[in-house]
C-alpha positions in Angstrom: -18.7 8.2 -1.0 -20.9 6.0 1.1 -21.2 5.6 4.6 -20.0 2.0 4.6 -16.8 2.9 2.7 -16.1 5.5 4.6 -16.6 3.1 8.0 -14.3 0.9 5.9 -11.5 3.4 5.5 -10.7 3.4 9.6 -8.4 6.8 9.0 -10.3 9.1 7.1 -14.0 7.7 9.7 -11.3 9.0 13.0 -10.9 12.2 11.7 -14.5 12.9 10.4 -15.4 12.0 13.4 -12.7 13.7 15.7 -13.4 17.2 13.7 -17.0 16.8 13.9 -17.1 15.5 17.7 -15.3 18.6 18.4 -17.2 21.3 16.3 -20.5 19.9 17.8 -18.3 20.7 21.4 -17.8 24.2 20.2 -21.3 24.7 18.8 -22.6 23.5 22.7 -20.4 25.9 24.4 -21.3 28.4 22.4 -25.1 28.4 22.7 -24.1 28.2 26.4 -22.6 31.4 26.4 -25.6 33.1 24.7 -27.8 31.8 27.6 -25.5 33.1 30.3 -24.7 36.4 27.8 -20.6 36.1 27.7 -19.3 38.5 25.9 -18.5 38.2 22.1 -14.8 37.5 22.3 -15.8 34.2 24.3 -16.2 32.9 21.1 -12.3 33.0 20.6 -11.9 30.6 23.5 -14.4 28.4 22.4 -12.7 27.7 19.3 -9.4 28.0 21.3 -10.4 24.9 23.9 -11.6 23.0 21.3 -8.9 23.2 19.0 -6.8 22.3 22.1 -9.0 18.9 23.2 -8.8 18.2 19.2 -5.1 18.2 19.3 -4.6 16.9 22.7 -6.7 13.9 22.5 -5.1 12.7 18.8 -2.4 10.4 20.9 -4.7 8.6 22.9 -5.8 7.2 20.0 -2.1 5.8 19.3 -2.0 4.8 22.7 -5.2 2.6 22.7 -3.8 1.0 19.9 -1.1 -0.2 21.7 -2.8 -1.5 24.3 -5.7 -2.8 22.5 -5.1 -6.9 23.1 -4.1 -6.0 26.7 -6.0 -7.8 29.5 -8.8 -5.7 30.8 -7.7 -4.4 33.8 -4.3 -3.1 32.2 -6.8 -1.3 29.2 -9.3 -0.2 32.2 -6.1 1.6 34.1 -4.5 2.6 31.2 -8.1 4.2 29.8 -8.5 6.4 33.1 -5.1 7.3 33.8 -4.6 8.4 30.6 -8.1 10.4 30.8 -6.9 11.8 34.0 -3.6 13.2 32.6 -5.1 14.7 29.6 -8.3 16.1 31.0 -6.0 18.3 34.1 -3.4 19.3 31.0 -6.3 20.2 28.6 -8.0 22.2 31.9 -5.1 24.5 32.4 -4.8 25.2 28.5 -8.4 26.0 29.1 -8.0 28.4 32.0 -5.5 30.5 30.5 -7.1 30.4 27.4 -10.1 32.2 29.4 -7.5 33.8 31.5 -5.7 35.2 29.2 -8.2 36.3 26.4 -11.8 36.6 28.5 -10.4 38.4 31.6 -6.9 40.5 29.9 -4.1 38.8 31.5 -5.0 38.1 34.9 -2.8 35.8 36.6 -3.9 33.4 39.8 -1.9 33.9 43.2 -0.8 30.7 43.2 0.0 28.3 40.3 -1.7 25.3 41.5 -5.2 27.4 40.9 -5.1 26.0 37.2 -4.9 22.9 38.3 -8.7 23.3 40.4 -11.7 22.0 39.1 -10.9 20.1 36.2 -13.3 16.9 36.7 -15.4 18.1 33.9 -12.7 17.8 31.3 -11.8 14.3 32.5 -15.2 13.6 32.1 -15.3 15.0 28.6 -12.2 13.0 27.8 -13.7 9.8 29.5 -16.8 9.9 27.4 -13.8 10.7 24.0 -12.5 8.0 24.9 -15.8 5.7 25.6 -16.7 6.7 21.9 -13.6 5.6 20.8 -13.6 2.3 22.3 -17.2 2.0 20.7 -16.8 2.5 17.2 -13.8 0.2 17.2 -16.1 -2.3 18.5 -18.3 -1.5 15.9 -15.6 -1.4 13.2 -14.9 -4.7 14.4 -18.5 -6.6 14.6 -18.9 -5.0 11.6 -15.6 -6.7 10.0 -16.2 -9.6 11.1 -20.0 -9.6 9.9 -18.7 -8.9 6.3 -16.0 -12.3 6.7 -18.9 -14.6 7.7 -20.9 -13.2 5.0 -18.7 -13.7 2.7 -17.3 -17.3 4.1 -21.1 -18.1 3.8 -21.5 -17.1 0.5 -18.4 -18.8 -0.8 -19.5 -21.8 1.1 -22.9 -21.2 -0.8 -21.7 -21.3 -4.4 -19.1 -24.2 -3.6 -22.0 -26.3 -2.7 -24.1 -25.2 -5.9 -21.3 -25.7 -8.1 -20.8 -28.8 -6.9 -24.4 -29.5 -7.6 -24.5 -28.7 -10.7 -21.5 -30.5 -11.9 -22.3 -33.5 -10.1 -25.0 -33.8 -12.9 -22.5 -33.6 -15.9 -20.6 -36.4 -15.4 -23.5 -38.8 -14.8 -24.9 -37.2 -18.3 -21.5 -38.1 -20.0 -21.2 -41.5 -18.8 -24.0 -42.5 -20.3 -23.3 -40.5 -23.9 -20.3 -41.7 -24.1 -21.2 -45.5 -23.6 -23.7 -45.1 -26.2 -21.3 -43.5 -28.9 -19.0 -46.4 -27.7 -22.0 -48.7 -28.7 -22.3 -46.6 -31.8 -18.6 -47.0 -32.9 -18.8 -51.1 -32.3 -22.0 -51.6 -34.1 -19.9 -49.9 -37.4 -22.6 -46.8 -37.1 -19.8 -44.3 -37.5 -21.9 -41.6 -39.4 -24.4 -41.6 -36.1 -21.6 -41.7 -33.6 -19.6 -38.9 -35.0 -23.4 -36.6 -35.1 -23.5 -37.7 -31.6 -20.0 -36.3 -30.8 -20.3 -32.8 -32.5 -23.8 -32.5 -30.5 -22.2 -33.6 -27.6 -19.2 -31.1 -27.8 -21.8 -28.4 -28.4 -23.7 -29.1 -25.1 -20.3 -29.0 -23.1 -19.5 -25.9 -24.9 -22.4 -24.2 -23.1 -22.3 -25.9 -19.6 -18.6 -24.4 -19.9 -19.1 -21.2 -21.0 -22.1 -21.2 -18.3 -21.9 -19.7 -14.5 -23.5 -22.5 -12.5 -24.1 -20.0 -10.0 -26.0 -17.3 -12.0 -29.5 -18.0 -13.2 -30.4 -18.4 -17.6 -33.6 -17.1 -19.2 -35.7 -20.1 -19.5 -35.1 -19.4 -23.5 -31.7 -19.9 -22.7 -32.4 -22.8 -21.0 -34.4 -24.7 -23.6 -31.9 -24.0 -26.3 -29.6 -25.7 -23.5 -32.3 -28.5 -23.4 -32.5 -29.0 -27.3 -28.8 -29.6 -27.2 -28.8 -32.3 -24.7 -32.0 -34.0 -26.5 -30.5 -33.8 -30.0 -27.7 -36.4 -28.6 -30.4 -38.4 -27.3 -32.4 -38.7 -30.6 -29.1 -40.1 -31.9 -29.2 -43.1 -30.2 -33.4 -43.5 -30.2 -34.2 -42.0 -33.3 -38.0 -41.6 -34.0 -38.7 -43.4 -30.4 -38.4 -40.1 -28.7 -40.8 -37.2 -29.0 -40.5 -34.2 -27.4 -43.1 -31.4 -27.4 -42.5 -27.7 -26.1 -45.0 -25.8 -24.9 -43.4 -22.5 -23.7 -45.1 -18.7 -23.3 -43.6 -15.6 -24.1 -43.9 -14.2 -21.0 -42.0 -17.7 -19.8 -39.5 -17.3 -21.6 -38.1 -14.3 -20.0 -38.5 -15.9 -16.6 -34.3 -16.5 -15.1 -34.3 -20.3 -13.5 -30.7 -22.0 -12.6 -28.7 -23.2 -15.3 -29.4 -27.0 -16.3 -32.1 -27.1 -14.0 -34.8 -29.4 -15.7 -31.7 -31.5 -18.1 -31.4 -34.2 -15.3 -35.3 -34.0 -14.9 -35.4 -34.8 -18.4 -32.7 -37.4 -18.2 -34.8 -39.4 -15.8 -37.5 -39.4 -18.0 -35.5 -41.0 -20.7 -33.8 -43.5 -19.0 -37.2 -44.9 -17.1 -39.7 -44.3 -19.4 -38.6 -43.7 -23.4 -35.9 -46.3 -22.8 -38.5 -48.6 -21.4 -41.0 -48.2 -24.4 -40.2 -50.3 -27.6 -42.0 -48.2 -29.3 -40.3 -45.1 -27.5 -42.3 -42.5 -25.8 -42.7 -38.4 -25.2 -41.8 -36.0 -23.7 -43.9 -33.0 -22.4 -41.9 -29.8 -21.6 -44.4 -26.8 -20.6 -44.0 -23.6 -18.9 -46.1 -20.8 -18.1 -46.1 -17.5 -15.7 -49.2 -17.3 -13.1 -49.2 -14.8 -9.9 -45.8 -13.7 -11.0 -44.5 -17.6 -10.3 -42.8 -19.7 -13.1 -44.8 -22.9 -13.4 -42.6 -25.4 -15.0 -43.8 -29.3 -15.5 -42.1 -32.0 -17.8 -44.0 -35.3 -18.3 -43.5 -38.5 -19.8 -46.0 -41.5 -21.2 -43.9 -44.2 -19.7 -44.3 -46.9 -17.3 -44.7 -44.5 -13.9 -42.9 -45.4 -10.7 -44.3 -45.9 -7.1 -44.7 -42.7 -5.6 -45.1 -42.2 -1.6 -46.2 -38.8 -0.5 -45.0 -37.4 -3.4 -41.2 -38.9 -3.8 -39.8 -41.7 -5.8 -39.9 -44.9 -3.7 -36.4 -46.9 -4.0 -34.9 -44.2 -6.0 -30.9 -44.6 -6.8 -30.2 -41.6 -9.1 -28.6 -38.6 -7.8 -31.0 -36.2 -10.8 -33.6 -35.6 -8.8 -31.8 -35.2 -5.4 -29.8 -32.9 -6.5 -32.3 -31.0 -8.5 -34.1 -30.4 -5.6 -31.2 -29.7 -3.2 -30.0 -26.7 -5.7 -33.7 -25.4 -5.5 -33.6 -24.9 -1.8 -30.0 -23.9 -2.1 -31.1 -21.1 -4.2 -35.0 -20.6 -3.0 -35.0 -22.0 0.4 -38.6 -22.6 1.2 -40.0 -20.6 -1.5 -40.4 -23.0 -4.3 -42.5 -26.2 -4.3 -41.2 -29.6 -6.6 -44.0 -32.3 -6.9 -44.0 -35.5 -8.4 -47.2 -37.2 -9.8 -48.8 -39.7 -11.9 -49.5 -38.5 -15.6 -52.7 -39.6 -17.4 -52.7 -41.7 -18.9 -49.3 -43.5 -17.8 -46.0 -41.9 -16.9 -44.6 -39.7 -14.4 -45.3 -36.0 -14.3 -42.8 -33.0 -12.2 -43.9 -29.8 -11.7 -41.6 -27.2 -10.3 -42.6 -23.6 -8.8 -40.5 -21.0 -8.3 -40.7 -17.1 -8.3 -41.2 -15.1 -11.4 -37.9 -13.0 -12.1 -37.7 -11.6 -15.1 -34.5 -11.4 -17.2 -33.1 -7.8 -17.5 -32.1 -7.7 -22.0 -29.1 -6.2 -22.8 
C-alpha cells in the first residue's frame, strides 16, 4: 500500500496515526525515566497512560466531526473545553495509575489531590487535537487538489477531442461532394473506390483515441488512407513522396496530426495545378526531437512573420492549437516558402519513442 492510498482511506490513516502518535508518547516517557532512573515497573504505567490517552481521546474525534462546519468560535470553544475535560480525566487515570502501581497503593488525603497539576495533559491533548485539525486540513487541500486536477484534465481532453474532430467533418464535406460529383458524371466504378477508401479512413479515426499519441508509422498508414481517396478524384495529378527514417518511425505524435496539413496542401496547391502537383512528406529524429515537414510545388501563399495572411481554414488553426494543447511551448510550427514554388511546414516536437508490445 502507498502512502497516498492510505491518506485516501481517512479510517485506516486515524488509526495508523493514533497508534503510532501514542507509541512514540510511550517511547518519550520511557527514555525519560532512564534519565531520571525510575524503576523497572514504571514501564507498566507508561504503557498504562498511554493506552489510557489512546482510548480516551478516540471520541474527540467523533466530536470534531460534529462540529466541523460550525462557526469558529463555537469549534475554538468546543476544541478547548473538550481538551480541558479530557486532559483532567486522563490526569487522574494517570495518577492512580502511578499511584497505584509505582508507589503500592498509596492513597492522597484528600480526593481533590488527583485533580492537581494536570496542565500538561491538557496540553498533550491540545497539541492531539491541533494534529488532528491539521491532517484534516490536509486530507482536505489534498482532496480538493485531486478534483481540480482532474476537472483540468477532463477540461483538457474535451478541448483536444474537440480539436481533433473538428477536422473530420471539414475532411468529409469535401469527399463526399466529390463522390457526389463522381456519381453525376456516371463514374460509378471511381465513386464506389472512393467510398470503400473512405469507409476505411473512418474506420481508423474511430477505432483511434484522439487523445493518446500513434507511432508516426501508424500515422502514415493513417495518411495513405486519406491520400488514396484523394488520388480518386485527381488521378496521376497528385504525387506524393515519403521520406521517413526508421528511427522516425517509432517517434509517438497526436493522432491525424499532419492529415489537415496535407489537406491544405491539396486544396491550394495540387487543386490549383492543371497539371497537378506533389507532395513532400519527410520526417527524421535529431537531438532526440521529431522533425516533421510536408511541402508542396504549388502556387505559395503570402506569408507574414511566418503565418498565412487572410487565411479562412480552420486546418492549420487547429493543428497548431492541439500542439500547444498537448506541448505547450515546447514544440515550434513554421511556415515557409519552398523552392522552387509552394509552401513548405515544418513541425518540431519532442522525440518519444513508442513502447512495442
Amino acid at each position: 500500500m502507498n502512502w497516498q492510498s492510505l491518506v485516501d482511506n481517512r479510517q485506516r490513516f486515524f488509526w495508523v496515526l493514533q497508534i503510532a502518535g501514542w507509541i512514540g508518547y510511550a517511547l518519550v516517557n520511557y527514555i525519560g525515566s532512564k534519565v531520571f532512573e525510575m524503576r523497572d515497573i514504571y514501564v507498566f504505567v507508561i504503557v498504562l497512560n498511554a493506552y489510557a490517552g489512546c482510548l480516551m481521546t478516540v471520541p474527540l474525534r467523533y466530536m470534531y466531526r460534529k462540529v466541523w462546519n460550525a462557526s469558529p468560535w463555537v469549534l475554538m470553544l468546543v476544541v478547548f473545553g473538550a481538551s480541558y475535560v479530557t486532559g483532567t480525566l486522563w490526569a487522574v487515570v494517570q495518577k492512580f495509575n502511578l499511584w497505584e502501581i509505582y508507589r503500592h497503593g498509596y492513597r492522597p488525603n484528600e480526593w481533590f489531590y488527583y485533580f492537581q497539576q494536570g496542565l500538561d495533559s491538557v496540553y498533550i491533548i491540545l497539541c492531539w487535537s491541533g494534529l488532528y485539525f491539521g491532517i484534516k486540513y490536509y486530507q482536505l487541500l489534498q482532496s480538493e487538489r485531486q478534483k481540480a486536477l482532474k476537472a483540468t484534465t477532463m477540461a483538457h481532453e474535451a478541448q483536444l477531442k474537440m480539436l481533433r474532430y473538428q477536422l473530420n467533418p471539414h475532411f468529409l464535406f469535401n469527399t463526399l461532394n466529390a463522390i457526389s460529383t463522381l456519381i453525376l458524371v456516371k463514374e460509378n466504378k471511381d465513386a464506389n473506390l472512393m467510398v470503400s477508401k473512405l469507409s476505411d479512413f473512418l474506420r481508423y479515426t474511430l477505432n483511434t483515441d484522439p487523445i493518446k499519441k500513434v507511432p508516426l508509422e501508424q500515422e502514415i498508414h493513417a495518411l495513405m488512407l486519406y491520400l488514396e481517396i484523394e488520388k480518386v478524384r485527381f488521378d496521376e495529378r497528385l504525387q506524393v513522396n515519403v521520406d521517413v527514417s526508421e528511427q522516425a518511425k517509432e517517434a509517438l505524435v497526436p493522432s491525424l496530426i499532419l492529415q489537415p496539413i496535407i489537406e491544405n496542401s491539396i486544396k491550394y496547391a495540387i487543386a490549383q495545378l492543371n497539371e497537378g502537383g506533389v507532395i513532400d512528406i519527410k520526417a527524421q529524429v535529431f537531438a532526440n526531437e521529431l522533425l516533421l515537414e510536408v511541402g508542396d510545388n504549388g502556387p505559395g501563399t503570402e506569408l507574414k512573420n511566418g503565418q498565412l495572411v487572410n487565411s479562412q481554414g480552420v486546418g492549420i488553426a487547429n493543428t497548431q492549437d492541439r500542439l500547444k494543447t498537448l506541448y505547450e511551448n515546447n514544440y515550434s510550427f513554421v511556415l515557409s516558402d519552398n523552392t522552387p514554388s509552394g509552401l513548405k511546414v515544418n513541425l518540431r516536437v519532442p522525440f518519444e519513442k513508442a513502447v512495442k508490445k
